[in-house]
MARDRENBA-91981 format. One record per residue (C-alpha): residue number from 1; chain; x, y, z. Coordinates in nm, 3 decimals. Example, Ala and Ser with C-alpha at 12.3 -4.5 7.8 and 13.67 -1.06 7.14 Angstrom:
2
 pos unit       X       Y       Z
   1    A   1.230  -0.450   0.780
   2    A   1.367  -0.106   0.714
//
This chain:
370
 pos unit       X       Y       Z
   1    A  12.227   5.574  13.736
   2    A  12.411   5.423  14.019
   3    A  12.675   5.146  13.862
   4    A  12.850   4.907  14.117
   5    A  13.235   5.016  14.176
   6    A  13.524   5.029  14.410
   7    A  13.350   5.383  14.480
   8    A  13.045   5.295  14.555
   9    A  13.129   4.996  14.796
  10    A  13.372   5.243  14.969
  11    A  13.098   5.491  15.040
  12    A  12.830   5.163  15.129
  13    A  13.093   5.096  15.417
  14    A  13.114   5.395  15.548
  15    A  12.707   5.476  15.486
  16    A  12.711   5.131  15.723
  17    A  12.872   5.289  16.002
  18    A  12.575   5.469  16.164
  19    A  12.334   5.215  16.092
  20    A  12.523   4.945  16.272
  21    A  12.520   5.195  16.584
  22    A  12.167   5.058  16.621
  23    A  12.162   4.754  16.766
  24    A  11.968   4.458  16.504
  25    A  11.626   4.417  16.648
  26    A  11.451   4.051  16.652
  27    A  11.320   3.927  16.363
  28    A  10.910   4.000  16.391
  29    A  10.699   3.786  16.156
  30    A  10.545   3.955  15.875
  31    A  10.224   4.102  15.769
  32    A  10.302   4.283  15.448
  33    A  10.626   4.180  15.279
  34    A  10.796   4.265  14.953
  35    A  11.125   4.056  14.783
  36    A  11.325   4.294  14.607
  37    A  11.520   4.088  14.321
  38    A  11.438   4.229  13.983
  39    A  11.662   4.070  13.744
  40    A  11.724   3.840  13.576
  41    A  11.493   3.531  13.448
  42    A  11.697   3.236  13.608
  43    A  11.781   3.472  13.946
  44    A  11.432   3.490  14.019
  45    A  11.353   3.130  13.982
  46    A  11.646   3.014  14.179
  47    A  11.482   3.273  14.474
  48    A  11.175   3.112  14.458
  49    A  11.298   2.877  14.719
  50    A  11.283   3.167  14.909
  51    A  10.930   3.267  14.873
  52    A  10.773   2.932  14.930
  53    A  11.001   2.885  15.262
  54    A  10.857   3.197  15.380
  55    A  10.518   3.146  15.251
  56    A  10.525   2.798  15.397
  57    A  10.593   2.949  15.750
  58    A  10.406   3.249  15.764
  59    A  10.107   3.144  15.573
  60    A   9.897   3.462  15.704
  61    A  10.211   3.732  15.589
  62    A  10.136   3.845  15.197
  63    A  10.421   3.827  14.998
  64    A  10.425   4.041  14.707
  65    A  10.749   4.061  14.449
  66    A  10.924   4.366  14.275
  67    A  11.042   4.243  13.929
  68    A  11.187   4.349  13.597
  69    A  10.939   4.293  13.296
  70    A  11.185   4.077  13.158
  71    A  11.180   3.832  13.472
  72    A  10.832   3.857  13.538
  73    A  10.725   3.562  13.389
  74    A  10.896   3.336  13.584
  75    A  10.660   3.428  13.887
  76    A  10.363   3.509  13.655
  77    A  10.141   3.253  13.777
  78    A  10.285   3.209  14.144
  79    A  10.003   3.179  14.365
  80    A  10.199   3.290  14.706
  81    A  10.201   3.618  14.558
  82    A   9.956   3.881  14.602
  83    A  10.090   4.142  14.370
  84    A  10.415   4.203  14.129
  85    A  10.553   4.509  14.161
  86    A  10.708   4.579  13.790
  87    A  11.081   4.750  13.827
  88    A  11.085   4.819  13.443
  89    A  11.223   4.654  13.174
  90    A  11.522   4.549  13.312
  91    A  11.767   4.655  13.612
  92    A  11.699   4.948  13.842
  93    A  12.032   5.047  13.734
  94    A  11.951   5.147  13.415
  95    A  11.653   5.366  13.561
  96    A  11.668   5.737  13.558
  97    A  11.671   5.919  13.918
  98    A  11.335   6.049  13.854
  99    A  11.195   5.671  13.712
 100    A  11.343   5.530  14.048
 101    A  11.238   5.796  14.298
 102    A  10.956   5.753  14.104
 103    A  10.946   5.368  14.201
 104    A  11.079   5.435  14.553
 105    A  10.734   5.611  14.632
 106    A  10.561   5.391  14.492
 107    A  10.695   5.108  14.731
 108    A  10.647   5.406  15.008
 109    A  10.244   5.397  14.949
 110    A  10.225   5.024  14.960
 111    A  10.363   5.046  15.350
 112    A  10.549   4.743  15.349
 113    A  10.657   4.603  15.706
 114    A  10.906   4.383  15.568
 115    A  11.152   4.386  15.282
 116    A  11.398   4.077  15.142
 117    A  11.676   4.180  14.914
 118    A  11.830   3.804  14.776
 119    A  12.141   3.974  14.597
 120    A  12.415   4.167  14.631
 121    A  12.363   4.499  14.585
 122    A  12.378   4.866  14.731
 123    A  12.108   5.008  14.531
 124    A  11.861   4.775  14.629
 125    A  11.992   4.823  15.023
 126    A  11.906   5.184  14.881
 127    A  11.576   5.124  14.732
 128    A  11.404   4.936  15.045
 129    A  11.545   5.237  15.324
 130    A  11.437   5.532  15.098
 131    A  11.070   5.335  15.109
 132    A  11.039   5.345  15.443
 133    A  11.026   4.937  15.504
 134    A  11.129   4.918  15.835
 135    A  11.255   4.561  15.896
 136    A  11.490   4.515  15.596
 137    A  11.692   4.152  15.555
 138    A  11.923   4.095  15.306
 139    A  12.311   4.011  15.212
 140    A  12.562   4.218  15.337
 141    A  12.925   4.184  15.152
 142    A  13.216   4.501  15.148
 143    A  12.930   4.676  15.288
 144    A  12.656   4.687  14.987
 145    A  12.367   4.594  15.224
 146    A  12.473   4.919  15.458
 147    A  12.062   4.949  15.540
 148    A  11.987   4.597  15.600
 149    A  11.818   4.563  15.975
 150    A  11.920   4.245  15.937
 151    A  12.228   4.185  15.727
 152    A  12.305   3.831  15.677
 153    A  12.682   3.711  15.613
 154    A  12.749   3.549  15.256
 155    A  12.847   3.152  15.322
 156    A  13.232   3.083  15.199
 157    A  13.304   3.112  14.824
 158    A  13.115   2.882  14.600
 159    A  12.789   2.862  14.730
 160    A  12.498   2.799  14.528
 161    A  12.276   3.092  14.477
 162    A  11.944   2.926  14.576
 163    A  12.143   2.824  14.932
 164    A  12.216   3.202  14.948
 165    A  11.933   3.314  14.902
 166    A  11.739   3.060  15.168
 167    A  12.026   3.249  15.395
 168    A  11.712   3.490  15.452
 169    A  11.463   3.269  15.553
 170    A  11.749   3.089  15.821
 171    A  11.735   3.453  15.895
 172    A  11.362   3.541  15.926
 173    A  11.328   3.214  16.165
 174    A  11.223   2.977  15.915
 175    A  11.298   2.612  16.033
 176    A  11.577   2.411  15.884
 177    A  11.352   2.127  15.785
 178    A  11.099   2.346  15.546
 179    A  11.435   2.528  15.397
 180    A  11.606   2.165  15.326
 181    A  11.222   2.074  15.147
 182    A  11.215   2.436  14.949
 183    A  11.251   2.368  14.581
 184    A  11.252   2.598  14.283
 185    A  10.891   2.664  14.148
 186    A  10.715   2.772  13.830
 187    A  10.324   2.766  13.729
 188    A  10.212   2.736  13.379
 189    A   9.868   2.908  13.321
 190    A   9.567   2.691  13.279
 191    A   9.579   2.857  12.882
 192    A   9.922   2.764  12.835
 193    A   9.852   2.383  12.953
 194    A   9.565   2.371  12.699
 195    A   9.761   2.530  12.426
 196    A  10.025   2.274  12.487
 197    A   9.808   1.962  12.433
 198    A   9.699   2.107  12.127
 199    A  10.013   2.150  11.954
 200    A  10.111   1.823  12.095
 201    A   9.848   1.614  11.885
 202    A   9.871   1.885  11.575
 203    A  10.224   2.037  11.535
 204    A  10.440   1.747  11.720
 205    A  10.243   1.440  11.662
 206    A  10.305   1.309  11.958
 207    A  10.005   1.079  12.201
 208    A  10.277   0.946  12.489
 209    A  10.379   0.686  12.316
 210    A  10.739   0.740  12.235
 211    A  10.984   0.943  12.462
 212    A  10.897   1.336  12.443
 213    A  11.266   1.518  12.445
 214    A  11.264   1.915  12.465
 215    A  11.610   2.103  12.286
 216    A  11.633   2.470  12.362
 217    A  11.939   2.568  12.192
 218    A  11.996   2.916  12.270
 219    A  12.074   3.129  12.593
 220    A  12.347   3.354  12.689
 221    A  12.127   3.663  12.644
 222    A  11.934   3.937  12.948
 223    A  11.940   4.286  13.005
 224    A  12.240   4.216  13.235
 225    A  12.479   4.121  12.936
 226    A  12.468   3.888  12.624
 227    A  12.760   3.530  12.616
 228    A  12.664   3.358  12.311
 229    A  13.004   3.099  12.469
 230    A  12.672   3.015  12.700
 231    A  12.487   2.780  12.337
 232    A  12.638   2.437  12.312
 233    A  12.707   2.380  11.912
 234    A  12.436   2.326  11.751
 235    A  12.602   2.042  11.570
 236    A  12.614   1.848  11.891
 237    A  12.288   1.959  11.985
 238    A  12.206   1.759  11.622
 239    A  12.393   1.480  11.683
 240    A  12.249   1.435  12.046
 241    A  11.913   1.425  11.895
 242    A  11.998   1.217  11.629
 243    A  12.120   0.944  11.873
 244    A  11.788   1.012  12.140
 245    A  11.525   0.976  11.833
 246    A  11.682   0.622  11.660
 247    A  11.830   0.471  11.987
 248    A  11.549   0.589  12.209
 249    A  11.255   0.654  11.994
 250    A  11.228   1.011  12.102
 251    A  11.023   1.270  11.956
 252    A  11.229   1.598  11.915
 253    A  11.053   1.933  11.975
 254    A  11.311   2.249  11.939
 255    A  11.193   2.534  12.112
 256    A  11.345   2.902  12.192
 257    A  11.261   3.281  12.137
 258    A  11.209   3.444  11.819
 259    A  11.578   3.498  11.818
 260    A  11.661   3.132  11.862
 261    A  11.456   3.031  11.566
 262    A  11.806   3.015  11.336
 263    A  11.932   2.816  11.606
 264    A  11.692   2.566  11.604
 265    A  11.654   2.594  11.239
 266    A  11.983   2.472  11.152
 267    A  11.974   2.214  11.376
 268    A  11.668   2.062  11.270
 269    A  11.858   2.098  10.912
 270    A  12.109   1.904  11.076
 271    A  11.939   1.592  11.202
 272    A  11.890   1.306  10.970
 273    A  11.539   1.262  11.147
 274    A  11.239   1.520  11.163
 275    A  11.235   1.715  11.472
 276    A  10.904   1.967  11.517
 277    A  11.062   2.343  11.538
 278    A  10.898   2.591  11.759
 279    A  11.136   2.816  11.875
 280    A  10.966   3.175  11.875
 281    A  10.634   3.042  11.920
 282    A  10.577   2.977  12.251
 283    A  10.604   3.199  12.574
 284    A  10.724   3.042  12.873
 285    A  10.430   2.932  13.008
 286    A  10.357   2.699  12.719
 287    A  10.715   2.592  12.751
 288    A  10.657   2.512  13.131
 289    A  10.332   2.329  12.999
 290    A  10.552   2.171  12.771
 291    A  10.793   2.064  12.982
 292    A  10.545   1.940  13.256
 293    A  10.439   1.640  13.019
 294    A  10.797   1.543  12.836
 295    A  11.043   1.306  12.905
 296    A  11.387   1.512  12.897
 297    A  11.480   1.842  12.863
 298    A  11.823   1.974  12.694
 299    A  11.919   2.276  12.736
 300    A  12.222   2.535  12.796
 301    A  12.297   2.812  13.100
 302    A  11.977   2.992  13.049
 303    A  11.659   3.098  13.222
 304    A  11.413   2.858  13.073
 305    A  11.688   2.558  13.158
 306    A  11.555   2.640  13.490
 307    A  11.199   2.678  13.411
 308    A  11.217   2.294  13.297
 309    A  11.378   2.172  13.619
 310    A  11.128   2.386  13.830
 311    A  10.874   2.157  13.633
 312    A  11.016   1.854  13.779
 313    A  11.064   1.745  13.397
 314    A  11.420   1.537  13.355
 315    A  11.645   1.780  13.299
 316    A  11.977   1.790  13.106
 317    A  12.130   2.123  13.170
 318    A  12.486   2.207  12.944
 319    A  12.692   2.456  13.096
 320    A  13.025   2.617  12.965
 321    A  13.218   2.928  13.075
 322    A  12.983   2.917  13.398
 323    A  12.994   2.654  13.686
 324    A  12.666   2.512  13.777
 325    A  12.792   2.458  14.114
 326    A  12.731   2.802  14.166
 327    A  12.404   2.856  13.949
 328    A  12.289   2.569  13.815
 329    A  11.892   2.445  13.819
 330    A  11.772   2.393  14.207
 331    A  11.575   2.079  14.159
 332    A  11.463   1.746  14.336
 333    A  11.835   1.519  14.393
 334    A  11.786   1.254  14.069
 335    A  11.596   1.501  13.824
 336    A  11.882   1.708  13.677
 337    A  12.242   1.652  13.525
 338    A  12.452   1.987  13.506
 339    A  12.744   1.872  13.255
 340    A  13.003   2.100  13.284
 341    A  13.403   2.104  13.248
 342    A  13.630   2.333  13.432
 343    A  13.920   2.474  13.205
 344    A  14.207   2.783  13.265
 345    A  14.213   3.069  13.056
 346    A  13.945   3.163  12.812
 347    A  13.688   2.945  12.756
 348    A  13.592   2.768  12.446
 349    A  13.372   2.440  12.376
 350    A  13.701   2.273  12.151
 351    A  13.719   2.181  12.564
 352    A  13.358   2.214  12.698
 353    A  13.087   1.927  12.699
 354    A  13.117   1.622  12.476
 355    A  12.850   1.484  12.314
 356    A  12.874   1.100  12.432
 357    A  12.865   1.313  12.779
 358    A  12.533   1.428  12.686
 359    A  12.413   1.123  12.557
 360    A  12.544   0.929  12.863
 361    A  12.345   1.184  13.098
 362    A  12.065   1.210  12.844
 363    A  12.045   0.820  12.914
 364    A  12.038   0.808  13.247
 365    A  11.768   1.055  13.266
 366    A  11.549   0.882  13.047
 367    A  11.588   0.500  13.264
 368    A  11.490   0.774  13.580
 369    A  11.195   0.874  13.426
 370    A  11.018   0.554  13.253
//
């Protein structure tokens, strides 16, 4: 399949040439209108912005969303989408020609008027032409959105994705004042909420009487690549909750995927006071649920880090090799703390995130939210 390369952006310019020959038409309001951003988990949830700016100002347009299996939970239980288009499993890169012609007419026979493509990429650019959308708006850098109809500019170096991304709807007319109000979003199902306070009296023990803190230890995994340098150690993950249960009262609930389960294993073998493990048994809606009724979250550079903030739950978010500047949770100013430390040459946490920086942070959150 189709990989990103010096080639390919070479051939994306010139491919640009002939559609820039026709001059950009208006923007026209739309009646049928896909977003085209598969992958990954925390991508999609920092383009929700997106959606609810565009939802917001065309309230009569549907808005359906073309997503990878892998993301689609994030946008599960969105209710400004009609429909979710499934991509696959995970990138339309690793499709075969046949799987995404296959996929092309399937978009073809939905007649879309209106396509928005939130990332860099020529495929995509590809993907929306080939299915006949006709009004296509997306990013345009060293040529990769060569079909856009309307190709928007990328801001100077640095910007966060979530602002690029709301680039479209500055595009598609939306006003200023409903892009500055867009926030990141993410609905729990009714099941998961229920589920939730069940396991909150039974597993966790816990009525809302002492501080509810959430610990999701792992990260650094997608079908885009895998950075285990993403997990803060899981000995200061142990000693943070340590310090949050006998200085705060906190209950501790350690949560993750099936895979995490070591993670948050050895650091409930760590702490000195219990600390309810559920890491690989709850999807994310339950952790949504969950994270809709705690007190702080803790987590690393990792998808459900920004299911938490999407919440509106405190969040504590731990970053490394990445800057969260750049991708860190999109949330309401005063609910999240992205602790991160920049550092030359390869990265390692010998010069990352302290853990009297997390408990300072993990503090403040805490005062914010009783």
């Amino acid at each position: 399949m189709l990989r990103e390369n010096v080639f390919t952006v070479m051939l994306a310019r010139l491919a640009r040439v002939p559609f820039a020959l026709f001059r950009q038409r208006p923007f026209t309001p739309p009646t049928k209108a896909l977003i085209l951003h598969p992958c990954c988990l925390s991508q999609v949830l920092l383009s929700t912005p997106l959606l609810a700016a565009l939802s917001e100002t065309y309230p009569r347009g549907r808005f359906d969303w073309a997503v990878s299996d892998w993301a689609r939970p994030a946008i599960a239980g969105n209710p400004r989408l009609t429909e979710l288009v499934s991509t696959g499993p995970g990138r339309l890169h690793d499709l075969s020609w046949r799987e995404l012609n296959a996929f092309i007419a399937q978009l073809r026979a939905e007649k879309y008027d209106t396509c928005f493509i939130p990332s860099r990429s020529t495929l995509l650019a590809y993907v929306a032409w080939r299915a006949g959308i006709p009004q296509r708006v997306g990013l345009n850098i060293d040529g990769r959105g060569f079909a856009h109809t309307l190709a928007v500019r990328l801001p100077p170096e640095g910007a966060h994705d979530t602002a690029v991304a709301l680039l479209l709807a500055a595009a598609a007319g939306v006003d200023p004042a409903v892009i500055q109000s867009a926030s990141t979003e993410f609905y729990p199902p009714d099941r998961d909420r229920t589920a939730v306070t069940q396991r909150l009296v039974e597993e966790i023990d816990w009525l809302g009487d002492v501080p509810l803190v959430v610990m999701h230890p792992g990260g650094g995994s997608n079908p885009v690549a895998t950075d285990a340098r993403k997990q803060w150690p899981v000995e200061r993950f142990a000693r943070l909750g340590n310090h949050l249960a006998r200085h705060h009262g906190a209950r501790v609930a350690l949560v993750g995927s099936e895979a995490d389960r070591p993670l948050a294993a050895a650091i409930g073998g760590l702490m000195a006071v219990k600390a309810t493990n559920l890491a690989g048994q709850m999807g994310l809606g339950e952790l949504g649920a969950l994270c809709e009724v705690a007190d702080l979250y803790v987590g690393n550079d990792a998808g459900p880090t920004h299911v938490a903030a999407a919440t509106g739950c405190p969040t504590l978010a731990i970053y490394g090799p990445s800057n969260p500047a750049v991708s860190g949770p999109h949330a309401p100013q005063g609910k999240v703390r992205a602790l991160w430390r920049p550092f030359e040459g390869e990265f390692s946490w010998s010069v990352g995130v302290t853990v009297a920086e997390a408990i300072a942070a993990a503090a403040e959150l805490l005062r914010r939210a009783g």
